[in-house]
BATOR-512485 format. One record per residue (C-alpha): residue number from 0; residue in one letter; x negated, y negated, z negated. Coordinates in pm, 1 decimal, always signed. Each point is the difference from the previous one (the first is absolute). Layout:
N
SITE lumnu seti        x        y        z
SITE   NUM    a        X        Y        Z
...
This chain:
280
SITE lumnu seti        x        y        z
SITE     0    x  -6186.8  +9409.0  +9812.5
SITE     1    x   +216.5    -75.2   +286.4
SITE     2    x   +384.0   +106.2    -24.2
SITE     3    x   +265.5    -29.2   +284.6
SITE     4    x   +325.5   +174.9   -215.7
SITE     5    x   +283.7   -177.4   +244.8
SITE     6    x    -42.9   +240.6   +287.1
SITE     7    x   +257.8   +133.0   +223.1
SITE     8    x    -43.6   +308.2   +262.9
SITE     9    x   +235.8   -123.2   +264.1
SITE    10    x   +135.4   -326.5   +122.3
SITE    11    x   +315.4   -118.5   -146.3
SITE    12    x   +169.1    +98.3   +373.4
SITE    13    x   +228.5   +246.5    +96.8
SITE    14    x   -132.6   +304.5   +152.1
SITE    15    x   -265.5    +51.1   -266.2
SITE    16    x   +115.4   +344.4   -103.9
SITE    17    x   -167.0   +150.5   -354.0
SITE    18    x   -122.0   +289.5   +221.2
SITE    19    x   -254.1   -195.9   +266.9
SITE    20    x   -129.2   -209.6   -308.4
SITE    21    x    +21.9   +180.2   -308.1
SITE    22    x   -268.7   +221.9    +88.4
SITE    23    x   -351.4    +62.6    -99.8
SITE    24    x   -144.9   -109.7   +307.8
SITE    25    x   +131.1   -344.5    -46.2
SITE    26    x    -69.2    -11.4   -361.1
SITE    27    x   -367.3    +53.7   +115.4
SITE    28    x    -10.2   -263.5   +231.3
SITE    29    x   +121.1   -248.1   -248.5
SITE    30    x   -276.4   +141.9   -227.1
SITE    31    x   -280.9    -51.8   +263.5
SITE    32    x    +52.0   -326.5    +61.8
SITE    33    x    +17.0    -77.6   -377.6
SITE    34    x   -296.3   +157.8    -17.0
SITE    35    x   -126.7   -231.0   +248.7
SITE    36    x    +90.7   -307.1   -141.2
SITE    37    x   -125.2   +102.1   -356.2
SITE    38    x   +370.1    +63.6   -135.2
SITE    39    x    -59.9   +272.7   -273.0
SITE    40    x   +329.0     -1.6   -151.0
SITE    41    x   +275.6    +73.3   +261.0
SITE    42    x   +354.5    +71.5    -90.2
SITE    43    x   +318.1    +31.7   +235.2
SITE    44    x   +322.9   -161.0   -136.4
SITE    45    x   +272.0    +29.9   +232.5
SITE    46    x   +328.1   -218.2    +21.4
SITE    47    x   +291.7   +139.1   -202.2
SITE    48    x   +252.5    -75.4   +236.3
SITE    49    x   -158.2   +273.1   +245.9
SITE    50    x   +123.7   +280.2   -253.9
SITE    51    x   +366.7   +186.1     +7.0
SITE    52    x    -44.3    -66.0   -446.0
SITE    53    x     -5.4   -359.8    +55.1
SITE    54    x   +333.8    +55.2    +84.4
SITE    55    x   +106.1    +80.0   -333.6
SITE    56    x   -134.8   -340.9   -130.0
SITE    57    x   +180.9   -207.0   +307.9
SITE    58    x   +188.5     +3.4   +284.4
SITE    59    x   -123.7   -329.1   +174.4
SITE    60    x    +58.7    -11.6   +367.4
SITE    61    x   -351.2    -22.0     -2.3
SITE    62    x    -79.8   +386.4   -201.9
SITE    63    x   +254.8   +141.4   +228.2
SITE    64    x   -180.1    -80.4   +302.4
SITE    65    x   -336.9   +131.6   -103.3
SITE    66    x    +49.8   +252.6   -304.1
SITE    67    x    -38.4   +358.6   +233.0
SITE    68    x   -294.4   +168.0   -194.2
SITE    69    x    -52.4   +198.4   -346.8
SITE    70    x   -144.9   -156.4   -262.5
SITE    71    x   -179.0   +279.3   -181.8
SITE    72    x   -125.2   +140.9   +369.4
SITE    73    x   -205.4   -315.0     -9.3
SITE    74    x   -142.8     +6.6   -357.1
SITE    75    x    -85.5   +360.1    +66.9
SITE    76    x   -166.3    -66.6   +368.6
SITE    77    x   -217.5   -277.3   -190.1
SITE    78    x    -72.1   +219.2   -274.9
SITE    79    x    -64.9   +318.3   +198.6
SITE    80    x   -152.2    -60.9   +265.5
SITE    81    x   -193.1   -360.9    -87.3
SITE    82    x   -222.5   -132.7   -155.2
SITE    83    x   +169.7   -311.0    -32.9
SITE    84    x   +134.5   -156.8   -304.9
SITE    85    x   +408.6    +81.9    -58.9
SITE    86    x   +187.9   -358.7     +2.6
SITE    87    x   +343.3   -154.7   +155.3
SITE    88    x   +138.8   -348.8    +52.4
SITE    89    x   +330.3    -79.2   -167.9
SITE    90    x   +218.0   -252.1     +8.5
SITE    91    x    +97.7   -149.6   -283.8
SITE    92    x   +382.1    -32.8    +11.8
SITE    93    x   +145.6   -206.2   -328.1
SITE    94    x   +254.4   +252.5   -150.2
SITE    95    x   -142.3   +288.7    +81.2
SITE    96    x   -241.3    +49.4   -181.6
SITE    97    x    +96.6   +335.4   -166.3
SITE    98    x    +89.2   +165.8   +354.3
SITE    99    x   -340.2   -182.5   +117.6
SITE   100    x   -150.8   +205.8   -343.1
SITE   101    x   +133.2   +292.0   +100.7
SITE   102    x   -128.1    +19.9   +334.3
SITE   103    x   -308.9    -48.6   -124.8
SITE   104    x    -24.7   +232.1   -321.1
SITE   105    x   -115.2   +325.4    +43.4
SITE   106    x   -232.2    -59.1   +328.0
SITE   107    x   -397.7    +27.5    -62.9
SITE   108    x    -77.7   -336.8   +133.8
SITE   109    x   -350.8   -203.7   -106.4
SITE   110    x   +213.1   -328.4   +108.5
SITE   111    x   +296.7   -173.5    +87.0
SITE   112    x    +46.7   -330.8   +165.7
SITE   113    x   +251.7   -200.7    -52.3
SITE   114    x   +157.5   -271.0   +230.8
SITE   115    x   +224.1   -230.8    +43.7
SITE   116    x   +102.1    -14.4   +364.4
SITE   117    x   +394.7    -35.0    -66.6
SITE   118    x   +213.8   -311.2   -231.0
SITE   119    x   +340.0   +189.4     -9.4
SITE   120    x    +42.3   +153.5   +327.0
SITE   121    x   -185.8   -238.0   +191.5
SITE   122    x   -348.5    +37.3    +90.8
SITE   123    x   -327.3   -214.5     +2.0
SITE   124    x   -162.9   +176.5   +307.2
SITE   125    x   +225.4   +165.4   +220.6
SITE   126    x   +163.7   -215.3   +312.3
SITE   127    x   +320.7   +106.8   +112.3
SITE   128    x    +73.3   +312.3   +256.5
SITE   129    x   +267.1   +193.1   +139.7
SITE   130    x   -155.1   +358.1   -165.4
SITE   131    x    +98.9   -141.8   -381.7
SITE   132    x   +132.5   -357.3     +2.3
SITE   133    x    -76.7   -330.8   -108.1
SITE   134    x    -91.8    -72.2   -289.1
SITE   135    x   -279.6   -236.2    +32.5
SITE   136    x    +42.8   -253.6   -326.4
SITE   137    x   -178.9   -265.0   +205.6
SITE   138    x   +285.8    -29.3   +243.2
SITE   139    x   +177.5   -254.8   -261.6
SITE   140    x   -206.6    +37.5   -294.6
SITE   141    x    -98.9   -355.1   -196.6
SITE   142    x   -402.9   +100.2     -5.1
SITE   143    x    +13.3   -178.0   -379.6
SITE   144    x   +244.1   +200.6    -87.0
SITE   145    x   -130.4   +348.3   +180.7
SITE   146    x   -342.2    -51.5   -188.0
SITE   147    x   +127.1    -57.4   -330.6
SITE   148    x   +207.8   +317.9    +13.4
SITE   149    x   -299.8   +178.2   +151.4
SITE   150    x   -261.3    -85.8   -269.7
SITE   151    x   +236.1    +58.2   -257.8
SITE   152    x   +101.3   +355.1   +138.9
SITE   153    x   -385.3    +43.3     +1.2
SITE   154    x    -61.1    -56.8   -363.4
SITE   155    x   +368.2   +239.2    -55.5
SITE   156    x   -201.1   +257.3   +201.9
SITE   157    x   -362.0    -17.3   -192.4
SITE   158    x   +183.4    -11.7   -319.3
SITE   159    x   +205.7   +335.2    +85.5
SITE   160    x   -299.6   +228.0    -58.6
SITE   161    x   +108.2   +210.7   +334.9
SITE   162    x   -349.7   -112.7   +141.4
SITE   163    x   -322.4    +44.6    -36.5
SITE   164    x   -102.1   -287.6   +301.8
SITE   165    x   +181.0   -317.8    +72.4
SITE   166    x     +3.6     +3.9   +453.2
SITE   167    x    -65.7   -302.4   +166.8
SITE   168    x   +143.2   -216.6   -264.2
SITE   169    x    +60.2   -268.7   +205.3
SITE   170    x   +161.6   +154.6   +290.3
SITE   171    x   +252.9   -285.4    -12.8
SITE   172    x   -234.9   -213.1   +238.8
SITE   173    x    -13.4   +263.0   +283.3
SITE   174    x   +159.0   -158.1   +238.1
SITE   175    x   -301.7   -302.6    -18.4
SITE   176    x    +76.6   -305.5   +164.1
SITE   177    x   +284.1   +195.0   +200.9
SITE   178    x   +206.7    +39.0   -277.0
SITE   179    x   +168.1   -293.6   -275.8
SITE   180    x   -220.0   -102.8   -265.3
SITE   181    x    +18.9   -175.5   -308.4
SITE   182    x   -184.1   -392.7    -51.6
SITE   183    x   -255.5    -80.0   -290.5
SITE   184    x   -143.6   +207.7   -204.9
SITE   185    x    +56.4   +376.0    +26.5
SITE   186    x    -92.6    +45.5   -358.4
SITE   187    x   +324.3    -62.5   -114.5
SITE   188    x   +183.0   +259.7   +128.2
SITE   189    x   -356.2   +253.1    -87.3
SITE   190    x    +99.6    -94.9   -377.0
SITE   191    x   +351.2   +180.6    +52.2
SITE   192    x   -185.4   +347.9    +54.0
SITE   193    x   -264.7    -63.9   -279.4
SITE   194    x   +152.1    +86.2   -344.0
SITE   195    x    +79.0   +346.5   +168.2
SITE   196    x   -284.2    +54.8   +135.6
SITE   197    x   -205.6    -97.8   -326.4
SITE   198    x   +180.9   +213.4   -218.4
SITE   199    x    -63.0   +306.7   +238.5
SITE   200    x   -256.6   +238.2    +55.8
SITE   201    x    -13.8    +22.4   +353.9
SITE   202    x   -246.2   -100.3   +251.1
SITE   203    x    +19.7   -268.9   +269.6
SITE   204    x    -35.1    +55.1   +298.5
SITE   205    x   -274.1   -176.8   +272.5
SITE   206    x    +90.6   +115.1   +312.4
SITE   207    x   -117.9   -149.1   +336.9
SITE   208    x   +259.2   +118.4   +184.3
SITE   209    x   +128.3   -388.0    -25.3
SITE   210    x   -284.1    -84.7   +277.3
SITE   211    x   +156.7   +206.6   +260.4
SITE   212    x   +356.0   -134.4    -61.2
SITE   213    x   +109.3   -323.1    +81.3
SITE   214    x    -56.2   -128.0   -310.2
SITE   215    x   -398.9    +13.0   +100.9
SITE   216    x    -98.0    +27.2   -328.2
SITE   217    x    -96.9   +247.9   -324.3
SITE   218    x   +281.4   +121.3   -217.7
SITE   219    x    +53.4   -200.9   -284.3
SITE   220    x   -111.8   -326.2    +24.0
SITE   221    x   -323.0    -91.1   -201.6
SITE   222    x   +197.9   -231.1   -223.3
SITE   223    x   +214.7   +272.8    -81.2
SITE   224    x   -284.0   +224.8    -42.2
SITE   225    x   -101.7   -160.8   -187.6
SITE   226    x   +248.3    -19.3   -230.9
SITE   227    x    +40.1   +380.4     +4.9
SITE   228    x   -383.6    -16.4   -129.3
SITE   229    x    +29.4   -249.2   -289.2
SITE   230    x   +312.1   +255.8   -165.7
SITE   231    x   -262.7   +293.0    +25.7
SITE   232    x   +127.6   +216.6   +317.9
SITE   233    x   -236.4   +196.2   +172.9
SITE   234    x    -33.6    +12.5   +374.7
SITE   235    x    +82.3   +225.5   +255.6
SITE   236    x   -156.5    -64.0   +341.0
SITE   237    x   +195.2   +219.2   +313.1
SITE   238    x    +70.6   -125.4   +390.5
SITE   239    x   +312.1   +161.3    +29.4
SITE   240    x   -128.0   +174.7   +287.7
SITE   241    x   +210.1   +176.0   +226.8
SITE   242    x   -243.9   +214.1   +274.2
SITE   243    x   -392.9    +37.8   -110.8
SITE   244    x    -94.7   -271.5   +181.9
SITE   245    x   +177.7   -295.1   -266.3
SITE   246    x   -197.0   +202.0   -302.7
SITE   247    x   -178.2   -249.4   -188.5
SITE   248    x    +67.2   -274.5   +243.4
SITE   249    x   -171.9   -320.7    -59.3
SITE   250    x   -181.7   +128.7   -356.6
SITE   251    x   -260.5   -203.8    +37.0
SITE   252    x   +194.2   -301.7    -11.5
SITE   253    x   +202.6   +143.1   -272.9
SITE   254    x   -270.3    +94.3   -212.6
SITE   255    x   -193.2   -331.6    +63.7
SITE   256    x   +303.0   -173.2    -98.7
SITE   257    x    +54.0   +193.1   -325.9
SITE   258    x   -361.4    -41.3   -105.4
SITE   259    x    +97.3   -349.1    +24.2
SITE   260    x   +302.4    +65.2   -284.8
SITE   261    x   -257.1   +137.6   -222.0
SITE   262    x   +177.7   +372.9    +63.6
SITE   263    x   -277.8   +236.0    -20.1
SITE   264    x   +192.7   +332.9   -105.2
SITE   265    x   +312.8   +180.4   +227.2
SITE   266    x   +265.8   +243.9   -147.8
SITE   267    x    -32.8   +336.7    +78.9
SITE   268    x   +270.9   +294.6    -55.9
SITE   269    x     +4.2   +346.2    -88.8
SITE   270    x   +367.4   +171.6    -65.0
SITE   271    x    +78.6   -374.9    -64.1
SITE   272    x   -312.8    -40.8   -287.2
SITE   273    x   -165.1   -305.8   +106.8
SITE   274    x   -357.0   -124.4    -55.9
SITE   275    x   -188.4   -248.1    +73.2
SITE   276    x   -302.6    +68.1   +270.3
SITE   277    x   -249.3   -298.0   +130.8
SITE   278    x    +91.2   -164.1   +326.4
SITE   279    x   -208.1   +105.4   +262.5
């Protein structure tokens, strides 16, 4: 069993309308080429902030530029006209977590990703421009500082039970050797996010989106893996693919590499049940 579960139909640009990519021609495409690579379980889980309900949870600079489409137009495109499996990636916002539950409640999803790309209102991954701002936390964040809130904001969001997979828990390193980084050993700051994260049931992700960012490398680190491993979590393994061409990018490294961590099972979801299936 292969799963890629952090998919998204469009690029995160403008002038990616619902209407040339939410359709069933695209869907297919996505679902050849998973096909291709051996990807059995494929699920689409687009970005929150790309939906007019996100709205209702915040009203970031950031949501305002991008939240134009309909929320429930998307669940029922995927469910309709798919076969793909029904997920979306949410931020999680400190706070709001009952709006953030509400959004969520009543929707027939199989999954829901949570992320942290935002401390406060400033954000991990996004450089500044004209369109929303800046709010770039790099521009004068202390990188000790910006990784201890991060981890424990990660360990907040596995311990919320909003989600059923934890995204590219280490997204805090994206930036690579372009962006601040902390000396010594990382593990310290890991250790902020673990007590969450141990007393959750949610599954971590492994995504290798990391090797086409700067950062050059898998998301999480293997010494955070593996302390996501020793408290029990089970793994979720996605690329974070944004056109059919990123779908299961570099797998064979990935799977090599978690061979290596002794992980021989990957969670799988249906209407957000998850069970274990053997790593192909």
């Amino acid at each position: 069993m292969l799963t890629d579960y952090h998919v998204h139909l469009r690029p995160d640009e403008d002038g990616t309308p619902p209407d040339e990519y939410f359709t069933a021609a695209n869907a297919e495409r996505y679902r050849e080429t998973a096909s291709e690579r051996g990807i059995d379980e494929l699920g689409v889980a687009e970005h929150v902030h790309r939906f007019v309900q996100s709205l209702e949870v915040w009203e970031h600079p950031w949501y305002r530029h991008w939240a134009h489409d309909d929320l429930d137009a998307y669940c029922s495109f995927v469910r309709d006209e798919t076969d793909l499996r029904l997920g979306i990636e949410v931020d999680f916002l400190p706070g709001r977590e009952d709006r953030t539950a509400n959004l969520l409640d009543g929707r027939d999803w199989d999954y829901v990703v949570g992320s942290v790309h935002f401390l406060r209102d400033e954000a991990l991954d996004v450089r500044a421009d004209p369109r929303w701002g800046d709010f770039d936390i790099w521009r004068s964040g202390d990188p000790d500082t910006v990784w201890a809130r991060y981890f424990e904001t990660l360990g907040e969001a596995a311990r919320s039970g909003l989600f059923d997979i934890l995204a590219h828990p280490d997204l805090v390193k994206v930036w690579g050797q372009g962006g601040p980084r902390p000396d010594g050993d990382l593990r310290r700051f890991y250790d902020r996010a673990m007590e969450g994260i141990a007393e959750s049931d949610v599954a971590v992700e492994v995504s290798t989106a990391g090797l086409r960012k700067p950062a050059g490398e898998i998301y999480p680190a293997p010494a955070f893996l593996e302390m996501c491993l020793e408290a029990g979590r089970p793994v979720a393994l996605s690329s974070d693919a944004h056109r059919p061409e990123d779908l299961g990018y570099e797998y064979e490294r990935a799977a090599e590499w978690l061979d290596g961590l002794g992980v021989r099972e990957l969670a799988v979801f249906d209407r957000r049940v998850r069970r274990l299936e053997a790593l192909g």
